[in-house]
GUMILUM-353031 format. One line per 4 residues: their letters; for each residue x, y, z of C-alpha. Coordinates in Angstrom, 2 decimals. Each point is the difference from the previous one (the first is absolute). Layout:
# residues N
A> X/Y/Z ~ ...;
This chain:
# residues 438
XXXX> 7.40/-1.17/23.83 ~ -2.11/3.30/-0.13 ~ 0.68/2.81/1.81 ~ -2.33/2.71/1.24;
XXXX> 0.26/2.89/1.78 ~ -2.58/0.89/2.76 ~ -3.03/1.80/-1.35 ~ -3.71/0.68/1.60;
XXXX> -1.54/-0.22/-3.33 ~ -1.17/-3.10/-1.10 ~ 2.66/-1.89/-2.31 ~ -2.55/-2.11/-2.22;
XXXX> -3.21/0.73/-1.85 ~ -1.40/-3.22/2.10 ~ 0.89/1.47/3.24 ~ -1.69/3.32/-1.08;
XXXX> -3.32/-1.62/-0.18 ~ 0.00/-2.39/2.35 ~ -2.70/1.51/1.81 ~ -1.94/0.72/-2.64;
XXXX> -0.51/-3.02/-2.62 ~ -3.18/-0.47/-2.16 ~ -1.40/-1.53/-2.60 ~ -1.59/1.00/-3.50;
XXXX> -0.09/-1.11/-3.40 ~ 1.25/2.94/-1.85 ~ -1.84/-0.19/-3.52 ~ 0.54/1.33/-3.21;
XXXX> -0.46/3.56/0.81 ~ 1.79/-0.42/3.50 ~ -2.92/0.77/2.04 ~ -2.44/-2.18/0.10;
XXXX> 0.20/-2.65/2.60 ~ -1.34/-3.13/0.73 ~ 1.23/-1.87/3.50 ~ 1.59/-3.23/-0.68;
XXXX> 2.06/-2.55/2.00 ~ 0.60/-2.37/-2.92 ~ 0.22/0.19/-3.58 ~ -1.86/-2.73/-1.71;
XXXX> 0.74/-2.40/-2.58 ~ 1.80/-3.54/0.03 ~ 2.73/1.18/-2.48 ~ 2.86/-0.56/1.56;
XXXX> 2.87/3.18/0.33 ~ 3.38/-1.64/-0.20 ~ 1.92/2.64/0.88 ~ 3.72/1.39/-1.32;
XXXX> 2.06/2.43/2.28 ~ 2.19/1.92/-0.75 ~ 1.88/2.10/2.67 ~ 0.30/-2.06/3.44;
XXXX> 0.78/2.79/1.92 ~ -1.73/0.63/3.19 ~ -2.75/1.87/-2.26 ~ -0.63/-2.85/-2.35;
XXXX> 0.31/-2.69/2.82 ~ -2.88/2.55/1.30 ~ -1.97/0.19/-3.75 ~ 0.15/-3.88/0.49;
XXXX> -1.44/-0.76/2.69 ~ -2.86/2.39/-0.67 ~ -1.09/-1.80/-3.03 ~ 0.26/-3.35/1.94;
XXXX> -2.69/1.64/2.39 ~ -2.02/1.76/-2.38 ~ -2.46/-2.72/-2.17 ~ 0.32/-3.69/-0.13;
XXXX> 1.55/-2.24/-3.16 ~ 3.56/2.12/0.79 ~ 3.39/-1.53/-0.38 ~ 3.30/1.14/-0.13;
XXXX> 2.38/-1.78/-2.35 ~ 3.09/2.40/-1.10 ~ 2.26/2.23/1.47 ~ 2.63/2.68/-1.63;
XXXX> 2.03/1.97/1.35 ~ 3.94/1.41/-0.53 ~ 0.68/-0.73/3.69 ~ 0.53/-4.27/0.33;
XXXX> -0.41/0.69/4.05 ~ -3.22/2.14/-0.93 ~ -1.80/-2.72/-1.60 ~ 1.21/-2.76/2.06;
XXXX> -1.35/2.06/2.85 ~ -3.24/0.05/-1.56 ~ -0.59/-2.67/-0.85 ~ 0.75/-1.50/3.36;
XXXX> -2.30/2.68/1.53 ~ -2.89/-0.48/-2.70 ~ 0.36/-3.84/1.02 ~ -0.74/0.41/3.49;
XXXX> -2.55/2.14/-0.66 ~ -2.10/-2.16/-1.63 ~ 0.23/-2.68/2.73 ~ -0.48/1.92/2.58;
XXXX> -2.53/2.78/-0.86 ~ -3.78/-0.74/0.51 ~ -1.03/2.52/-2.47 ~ 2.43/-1.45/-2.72;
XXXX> -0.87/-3.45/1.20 ~ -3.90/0.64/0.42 ~ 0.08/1.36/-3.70 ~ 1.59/-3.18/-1.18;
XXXX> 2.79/1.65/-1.49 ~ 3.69/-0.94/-0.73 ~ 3.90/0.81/-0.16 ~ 1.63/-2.66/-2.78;
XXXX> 3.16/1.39/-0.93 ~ 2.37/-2.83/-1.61 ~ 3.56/1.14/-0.48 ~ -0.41/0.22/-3.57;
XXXX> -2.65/2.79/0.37 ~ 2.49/2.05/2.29 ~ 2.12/2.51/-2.53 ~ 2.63/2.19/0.93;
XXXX> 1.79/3.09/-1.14 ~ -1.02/2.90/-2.54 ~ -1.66/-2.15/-2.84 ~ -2.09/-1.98/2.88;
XXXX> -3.00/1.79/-0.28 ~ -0.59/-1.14/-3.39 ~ 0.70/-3.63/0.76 ~ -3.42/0.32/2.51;
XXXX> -1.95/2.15/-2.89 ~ 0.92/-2.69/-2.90 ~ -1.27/-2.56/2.50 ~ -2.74/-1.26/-1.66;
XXXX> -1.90/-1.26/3.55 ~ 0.27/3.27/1.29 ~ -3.04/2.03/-0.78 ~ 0.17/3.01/2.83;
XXXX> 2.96/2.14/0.46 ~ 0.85/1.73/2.96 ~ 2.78/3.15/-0.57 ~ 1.68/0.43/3.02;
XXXX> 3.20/1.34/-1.11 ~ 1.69/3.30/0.37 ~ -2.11/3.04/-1.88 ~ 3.10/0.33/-2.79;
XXXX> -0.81/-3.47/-1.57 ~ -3.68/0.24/-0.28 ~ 0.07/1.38/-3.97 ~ 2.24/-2.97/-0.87;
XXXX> -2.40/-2.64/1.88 ~ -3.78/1.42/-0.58 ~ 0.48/-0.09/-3.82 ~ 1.82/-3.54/0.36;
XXXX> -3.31/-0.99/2.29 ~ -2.15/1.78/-2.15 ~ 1.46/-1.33/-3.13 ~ -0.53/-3.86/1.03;
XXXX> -3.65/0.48/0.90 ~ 0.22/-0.21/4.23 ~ -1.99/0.71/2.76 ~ 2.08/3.42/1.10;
XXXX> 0.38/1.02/4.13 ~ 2.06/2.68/-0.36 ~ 1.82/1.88/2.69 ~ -0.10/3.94/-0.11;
XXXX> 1.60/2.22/-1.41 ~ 0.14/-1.62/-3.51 ~ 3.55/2.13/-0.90 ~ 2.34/2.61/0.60;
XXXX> 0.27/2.56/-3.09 ~ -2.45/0.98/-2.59 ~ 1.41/-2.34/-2.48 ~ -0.76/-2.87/2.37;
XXXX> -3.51/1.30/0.56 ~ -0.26/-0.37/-4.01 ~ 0.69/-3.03/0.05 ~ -2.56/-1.15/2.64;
XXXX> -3.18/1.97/-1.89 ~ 1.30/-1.71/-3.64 ~ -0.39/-3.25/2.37 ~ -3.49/1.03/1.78;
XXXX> -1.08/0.39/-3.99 ~ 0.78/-3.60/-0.46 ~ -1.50/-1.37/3.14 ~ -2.98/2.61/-0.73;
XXXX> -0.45/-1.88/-3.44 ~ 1.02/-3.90/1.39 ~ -2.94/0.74/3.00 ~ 3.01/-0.92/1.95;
XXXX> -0.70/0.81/4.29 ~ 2.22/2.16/1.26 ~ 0.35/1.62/4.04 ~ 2.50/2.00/1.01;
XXXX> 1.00/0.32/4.32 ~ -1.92/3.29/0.31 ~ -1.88/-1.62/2.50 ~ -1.99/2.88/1.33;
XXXX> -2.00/-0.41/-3.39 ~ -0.37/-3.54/1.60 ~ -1.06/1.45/3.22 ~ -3.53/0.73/1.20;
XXXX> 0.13/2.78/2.14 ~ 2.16/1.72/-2.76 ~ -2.77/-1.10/-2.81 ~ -2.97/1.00/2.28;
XXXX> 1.90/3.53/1.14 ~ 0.92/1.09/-4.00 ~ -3.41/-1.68/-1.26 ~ -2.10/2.79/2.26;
XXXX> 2.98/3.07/-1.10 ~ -0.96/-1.26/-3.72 ~ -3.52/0.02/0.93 ~ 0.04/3.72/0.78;
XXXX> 1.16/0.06/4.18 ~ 2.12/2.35/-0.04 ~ -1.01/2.25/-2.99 ~ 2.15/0.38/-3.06;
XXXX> 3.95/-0.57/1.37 ~ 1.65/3.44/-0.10 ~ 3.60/-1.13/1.96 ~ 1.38/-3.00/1.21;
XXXX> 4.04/-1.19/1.50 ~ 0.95/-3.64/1.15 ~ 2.72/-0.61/2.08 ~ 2.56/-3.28/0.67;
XXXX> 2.24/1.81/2.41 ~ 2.11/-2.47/2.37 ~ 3.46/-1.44/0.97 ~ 2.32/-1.51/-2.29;
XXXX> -0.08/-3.54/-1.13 ~ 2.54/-2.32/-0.32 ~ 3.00/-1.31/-1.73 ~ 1.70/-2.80/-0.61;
XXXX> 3.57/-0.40/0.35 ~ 2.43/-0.95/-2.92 ~ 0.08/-3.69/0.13 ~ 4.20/-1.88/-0.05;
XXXX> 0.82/-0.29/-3.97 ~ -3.08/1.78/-1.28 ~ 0.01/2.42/-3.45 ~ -1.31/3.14/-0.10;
XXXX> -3.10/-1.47/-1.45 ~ -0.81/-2.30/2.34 ~ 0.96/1.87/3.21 ~ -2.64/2.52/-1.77;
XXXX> -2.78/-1.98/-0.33 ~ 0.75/-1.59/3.27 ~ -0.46/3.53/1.21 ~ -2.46/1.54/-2.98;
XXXX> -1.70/2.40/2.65 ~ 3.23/1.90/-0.58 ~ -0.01/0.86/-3.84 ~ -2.16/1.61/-2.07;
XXXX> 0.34/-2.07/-2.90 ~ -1.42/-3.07/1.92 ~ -2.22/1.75/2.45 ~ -0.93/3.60/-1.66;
XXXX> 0.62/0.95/3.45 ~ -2.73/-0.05/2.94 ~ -1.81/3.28/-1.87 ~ -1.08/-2.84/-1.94;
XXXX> 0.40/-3.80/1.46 ~ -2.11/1.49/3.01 ~ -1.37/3.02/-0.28 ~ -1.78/-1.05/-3.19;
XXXX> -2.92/-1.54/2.27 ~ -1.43/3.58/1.37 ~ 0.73/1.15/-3.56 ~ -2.01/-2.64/-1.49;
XXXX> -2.63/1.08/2.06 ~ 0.13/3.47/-1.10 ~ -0.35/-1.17/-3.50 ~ -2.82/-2.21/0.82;
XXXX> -1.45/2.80/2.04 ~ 0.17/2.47/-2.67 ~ -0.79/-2.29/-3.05 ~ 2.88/0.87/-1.64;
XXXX> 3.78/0.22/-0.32 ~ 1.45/3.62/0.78 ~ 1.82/2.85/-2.41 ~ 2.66/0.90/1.27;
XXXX> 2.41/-0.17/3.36 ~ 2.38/2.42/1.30 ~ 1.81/-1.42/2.76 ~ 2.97/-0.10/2.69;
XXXX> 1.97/-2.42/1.18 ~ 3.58/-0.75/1.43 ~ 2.32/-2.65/1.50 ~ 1.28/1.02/3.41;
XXXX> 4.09/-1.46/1.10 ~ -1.26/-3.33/0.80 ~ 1.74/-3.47/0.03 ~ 1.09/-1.29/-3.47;
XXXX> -1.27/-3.04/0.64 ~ -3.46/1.34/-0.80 ~ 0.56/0.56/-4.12 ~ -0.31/2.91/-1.49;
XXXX> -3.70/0.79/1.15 ~ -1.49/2.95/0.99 ~ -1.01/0.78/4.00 ~ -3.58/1.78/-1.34;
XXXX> -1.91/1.34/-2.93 ~ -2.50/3.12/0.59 ~ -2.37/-0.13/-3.59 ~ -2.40/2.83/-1.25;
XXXX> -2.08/-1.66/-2.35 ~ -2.64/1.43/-2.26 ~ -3.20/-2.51/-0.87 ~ -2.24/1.10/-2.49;
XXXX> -2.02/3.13/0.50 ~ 2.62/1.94/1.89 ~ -0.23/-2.65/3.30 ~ 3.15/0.12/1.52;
XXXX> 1.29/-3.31/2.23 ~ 2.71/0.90/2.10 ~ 2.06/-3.50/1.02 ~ 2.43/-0.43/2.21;
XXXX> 2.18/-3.61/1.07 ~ 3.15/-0.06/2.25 ~ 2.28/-2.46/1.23 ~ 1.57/2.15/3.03;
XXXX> 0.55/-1.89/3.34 ~ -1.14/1.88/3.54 ~ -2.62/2.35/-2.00 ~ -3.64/0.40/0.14;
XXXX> -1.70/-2.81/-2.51 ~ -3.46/-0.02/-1.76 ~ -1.06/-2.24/-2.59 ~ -3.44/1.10/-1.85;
XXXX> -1.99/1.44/-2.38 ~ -2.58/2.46/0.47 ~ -2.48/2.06/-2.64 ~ -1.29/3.38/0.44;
XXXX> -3.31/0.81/-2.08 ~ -2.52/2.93/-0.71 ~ -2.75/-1.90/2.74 ~ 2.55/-1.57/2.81;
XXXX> 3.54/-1.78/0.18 ~ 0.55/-3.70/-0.07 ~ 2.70/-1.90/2.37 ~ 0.40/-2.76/-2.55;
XXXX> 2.15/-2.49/2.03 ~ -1.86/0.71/3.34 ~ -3.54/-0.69/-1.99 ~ -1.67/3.03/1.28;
XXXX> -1.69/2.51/-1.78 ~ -0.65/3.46/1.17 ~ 1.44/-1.22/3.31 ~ -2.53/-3.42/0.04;
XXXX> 0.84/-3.27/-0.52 ~ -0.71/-1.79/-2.98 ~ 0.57/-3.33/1.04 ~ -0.48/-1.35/3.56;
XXXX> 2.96/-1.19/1.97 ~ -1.36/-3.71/0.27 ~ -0.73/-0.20/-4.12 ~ 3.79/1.21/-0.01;
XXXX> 0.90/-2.67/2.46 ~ -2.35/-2.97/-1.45 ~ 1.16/0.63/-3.63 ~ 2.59/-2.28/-1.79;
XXXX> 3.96/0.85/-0.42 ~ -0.17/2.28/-3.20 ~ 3.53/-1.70/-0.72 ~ -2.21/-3.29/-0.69;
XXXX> -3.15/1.72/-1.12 ~ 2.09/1.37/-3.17 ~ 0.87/-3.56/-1.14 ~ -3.61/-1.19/0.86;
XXXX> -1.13/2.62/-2.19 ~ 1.97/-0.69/-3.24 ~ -0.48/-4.03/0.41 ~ -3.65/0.68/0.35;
XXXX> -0.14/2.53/-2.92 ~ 1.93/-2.87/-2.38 ~ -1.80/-2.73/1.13 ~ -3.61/2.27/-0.80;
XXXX> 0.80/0.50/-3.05 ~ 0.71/3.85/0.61 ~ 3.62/0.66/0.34 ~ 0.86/3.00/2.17;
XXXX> 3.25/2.50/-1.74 ~ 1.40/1.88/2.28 ~ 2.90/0.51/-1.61 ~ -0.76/3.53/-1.58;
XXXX> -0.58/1.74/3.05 ~ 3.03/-1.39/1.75 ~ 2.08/1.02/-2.50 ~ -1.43/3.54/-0.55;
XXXX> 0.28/0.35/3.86 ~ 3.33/-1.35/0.03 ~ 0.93/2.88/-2.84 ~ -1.61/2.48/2.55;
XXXX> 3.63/-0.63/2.64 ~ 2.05/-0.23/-2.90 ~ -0.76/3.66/-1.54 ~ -0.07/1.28/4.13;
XXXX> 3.77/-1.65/0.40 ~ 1.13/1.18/-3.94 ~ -1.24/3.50/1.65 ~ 1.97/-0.36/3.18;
XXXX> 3.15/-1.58/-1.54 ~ 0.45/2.93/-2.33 ~ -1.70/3.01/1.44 ~ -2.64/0.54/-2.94;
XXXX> -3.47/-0.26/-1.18 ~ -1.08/-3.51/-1.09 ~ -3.05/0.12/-2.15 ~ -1.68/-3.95/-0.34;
XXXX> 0.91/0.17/-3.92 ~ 3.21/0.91/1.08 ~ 0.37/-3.24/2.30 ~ -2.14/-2.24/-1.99;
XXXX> 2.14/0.61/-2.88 ~ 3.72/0.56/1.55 ~ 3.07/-1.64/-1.31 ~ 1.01/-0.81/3.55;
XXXX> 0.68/-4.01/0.00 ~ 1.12/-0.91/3.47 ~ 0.50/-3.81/-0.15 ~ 3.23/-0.54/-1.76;
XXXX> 0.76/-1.79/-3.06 ~ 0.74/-3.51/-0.74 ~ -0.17/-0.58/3.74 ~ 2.24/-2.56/1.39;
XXXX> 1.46/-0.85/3.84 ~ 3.78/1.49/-1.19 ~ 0.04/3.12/-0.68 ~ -2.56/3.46/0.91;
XXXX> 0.70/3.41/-0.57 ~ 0.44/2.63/2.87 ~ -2.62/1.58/1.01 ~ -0.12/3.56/1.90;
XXXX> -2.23/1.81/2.43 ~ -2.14/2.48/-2.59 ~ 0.91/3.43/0.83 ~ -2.90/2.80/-0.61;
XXXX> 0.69/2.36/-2.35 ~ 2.73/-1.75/-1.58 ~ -1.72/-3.60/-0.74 ~ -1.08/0.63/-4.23;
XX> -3.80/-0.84/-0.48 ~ 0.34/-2.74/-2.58;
């Protein structure tokens, strides 16, 4: 059982946007947008997943609502209770959900197809049935399965971030070459590039709105998440996956499993990736049941042309909470996630209301964009905003200046080596000042 402490912030990306879900097929250039409730096409998606957590339970469904001709046929995970979950939930699903049903879409998962333990993602990717992927595990094992996906040819949903040190993020752009060169499709759970308020909003800031952007910050400031308590018998490994939110290694901590989504708008704001950081951060006495995280990050970083983005996340309980993004600029500021522009609104409240989950509008998108002929990629950007939080934490952990070559190109190598569920070194809270930049 999870446990969570009380907190006024809301403790999932879904619940975050609740009020505010759209629709929007994010094209090549991740502006342009055309609305669509259904992707086309009679090629059927049979669909792998792997992670059956409450996220990939979540990615699952989505993709069952999203375009007709889906069906889910295999499930991995290391948890046996995970999948089995999941699968029973999945099930029920698609008998009882009028969307699913309407869409004449499916849950067939025969024993055979279920895999567990560390090696069970590749049992679902060597499937040779399953031609769409959906990556729902923790961030840490996303550069050993997006190559693996990559590498057999598959339909890739990916969940962000892609990785948690430079040498992961390698990994993932050697493996966007590949799908680049395959035409393999490719989306990523940045959703607001899914979502049309967000798409209209930056579309009329790229367009000129606001002037040429001279400042910007973004804030996920709330109160802390959860853990998971050691389960009777387990090893270090597996009580730390069961509880990955925890550990860097797995998680990269929430700098960059969360705040990554107002930082990936920054980048998509600014067209480009930024400098340099030089950032803050610290881990208050807390309960050691919550890893070795950090309790907030505070991030100077420079974008080209001397624009500075200050960012800011926190998981404090009982303190004042903001999540956002907003863009200052030489003719007028932009309130990105409250789609108003010099203090208007960009987007009326009823479009907002009327539009379709961007959670299911980001799997409608890619199926459309394979089945057209015109595979979206998103898996550059993700990863390039998913480096953005890694160089803000390697700036926070150790107390220094992180320039992007400097992260792109560290020897720091989180997950560890020849992995099993035995044996996991120790790992410590990073200390400023004394933590080595690798």
């Amino acid at each position: 059982m999870s446990e969570q402490r009380k907190q006024t912030a809301p403790p999932t990306r879904r619940d975050f946007l609740a009020t505010a879900a759209a629709t929007g097929t994010a094209l090549a250039a991740g502006l342009s947008w055309v609305p669509s409730v259904h992707a086309a096409g009679s090629d059927t998606m049979k669909v792998g997943l792997i992670g059956c957590g409450g996220r990939g339970s979540g990615a699952a469904h989505n993709v069952l609502s999203s375009a007709p001709n889906v069906e889910i046929i295999a499930l991995a995970d290391v948890f046996k209770d995970k999948l089995e979950g999941a699968r029973k939930n999945l099930q029920n699903i698609a008998k009882n959900d009028e969307k699913v049903k309407s869409l004449g879409n499916s849950v067939n998962i025969p024993d055979d197809n279920c895999h567990v333990g560390l090696d069970a993602y590749q049992h679902v990717i060597n499937n040779k049935d399953v031609n769409y992927v959906i990556l729902a595990t923790p961030p840490g094992f996303r550069p050993v399965h997006i190559p693996a996906v990559v590498a057999a040819g598959k339909t890739l949903f990916t969940e962000k971030p892609v990785g948690t040190d430079g040498t992961g993020i390698r990994k993932v752009l050697e493996a966007y070459e590949e799908a680049k060169n395959k035409g393999l499709g490719i989306v990523a759970g940045t959703q607001r590039r899914h979502q049309l308020p967000y798409l209209e909003t930056l579309k009329q800031v790229h367009d000129g709105a606001i002037g040429d952007i001279l400042a910007a910050r973004c804030y996920w400031n709330q109160g802390i998440l959860w853990k998971r308590d050691r389960r009777p018998g387990s090893s270090d490994v597996e009580y730390q996956i069961h509880n990955w939110y925890g550990f860097p290694w797995v998680c990269g901590d929430h700098i960059v499993e969360q705040h990554v989504h107002n930082l990936d708008v920054m980048c998509w704001a600014l067209k480009a990736h930024p400098e340099k950081a030089r950032g803050m951060g610290f881990r208050t006495p807390r309960d050691p049941g919550y890893g070795v995280i950090f309790d907030f990050f505070s991030i100077d970083y420079t974008w080209p042309n001397d624009v500075h983005v200050i960012s800011q996340c926190r998981q404090i309980s009982d303190c004042v909470n903001e999540v956002g993004e907003h863009l200052k600029g030489t003719k007028g500021d932009c309130h990105v996630n409250a789609y108003q522009i010099n203090g208007k609104g960009v987007v009326s409240r009823e479009r907002q209301r009327s539009a379709v989950d961007p959670y299911v509008q980001e799997h409608t998108d890619l199926i459309e964009s394979v089945r057209s002929g015109k595979p979206l990629n998103e898996l550059k950007q993700v990863a390039e905003s998913t480096l953005t939080a890694i160089m803000g934490r390697m700036s926070a952990y150790t107390g220094k200046k992180v320039t992007w070559q400097q992260a792109l190109n560290s020897k720091e190598d989180l997950m560890p080596h020849n992995l099993t569920l035995e044996a996991l070194p120790e790992w410590q809270v990073a200390i400023p000042g004394k933590t080595p930049l690798i």
